[in-house]
C-alpha positions in Angstrom: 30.5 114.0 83.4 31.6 116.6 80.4 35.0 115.5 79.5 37.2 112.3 80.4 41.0 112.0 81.0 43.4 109.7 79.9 46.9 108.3 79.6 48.9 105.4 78.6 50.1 102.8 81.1 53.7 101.3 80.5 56.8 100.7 81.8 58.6 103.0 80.0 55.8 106.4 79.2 58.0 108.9 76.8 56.5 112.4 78.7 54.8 113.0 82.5 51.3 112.8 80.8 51.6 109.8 79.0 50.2 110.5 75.7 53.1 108.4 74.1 54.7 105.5 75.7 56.5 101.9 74.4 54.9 98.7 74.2 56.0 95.2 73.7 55.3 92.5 71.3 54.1 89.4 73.1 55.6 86.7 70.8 58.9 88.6 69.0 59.4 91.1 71.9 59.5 94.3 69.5 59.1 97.4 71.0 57.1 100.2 69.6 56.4 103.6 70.5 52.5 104.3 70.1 50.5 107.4 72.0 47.6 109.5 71.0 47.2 110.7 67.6 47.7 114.6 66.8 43.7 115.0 65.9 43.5 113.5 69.8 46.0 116.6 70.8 44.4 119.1 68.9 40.6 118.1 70.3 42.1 117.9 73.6 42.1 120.5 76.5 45.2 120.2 77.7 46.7 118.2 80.7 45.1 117.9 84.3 47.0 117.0 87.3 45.2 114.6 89.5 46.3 112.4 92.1 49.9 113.5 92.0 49.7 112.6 87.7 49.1 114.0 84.8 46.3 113.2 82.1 45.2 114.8 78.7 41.1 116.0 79.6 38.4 115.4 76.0 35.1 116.0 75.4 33.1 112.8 76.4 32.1 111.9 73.2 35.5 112.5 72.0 37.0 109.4 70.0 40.7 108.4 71.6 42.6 107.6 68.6 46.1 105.4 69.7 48.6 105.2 66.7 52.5 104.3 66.0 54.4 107.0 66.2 56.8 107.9 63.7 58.6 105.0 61.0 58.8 101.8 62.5 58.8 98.0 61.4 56.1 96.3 62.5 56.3 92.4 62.6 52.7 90.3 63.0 52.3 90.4 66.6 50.0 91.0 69.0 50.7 94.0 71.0 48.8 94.6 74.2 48.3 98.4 75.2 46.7 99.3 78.3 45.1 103.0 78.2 43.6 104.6 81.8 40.8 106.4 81.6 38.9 108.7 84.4 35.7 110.6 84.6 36.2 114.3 84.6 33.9 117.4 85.6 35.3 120.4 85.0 
């Protein structure tokens, strides 16, 4: 395998390939908006359609860096973030 795809899982993603998307605080119910960080969209190789969805294709060895995206106020929480990730041979 020479790259790997991935998106982010939520209810509500923020674009078809899910490199940004809103998650929610378990204990004060905050919402944030988080995706992939822009050296993640500058390593990448673009978006892939498989299986009827879009994903953003890396290098294997590729780090996938998730971050907040823009200003935000983040209360102590914990904030679970679910991330799908596939095999890819181009």
């Amino acid at each position: 395998i020479k790259e790997y795809g991935a998106r982010g899982v939520a209810n509500t993603t923020l674009d078809a390939a899910g490199s940004a998307w809103k998650i929610t605080g378990k204990n004060s119910g905050t919402i944030l908006t988080v995706g992939f960080s822009n050296n993640n969209m500058s390593r990448g190789h673009g978006a892939q359609m498989w299986n009827g969805r879009s994903w953003f294709t890396f290098d294997t060895n590729a780090p996938l860096d998730i971050v907040t995206i823009g200003a935000q106020n983040i209360p102590p929480d914990t904030y679970p973030i679910t991330v799908d990730v596939v095999g890819y041979q181009p």
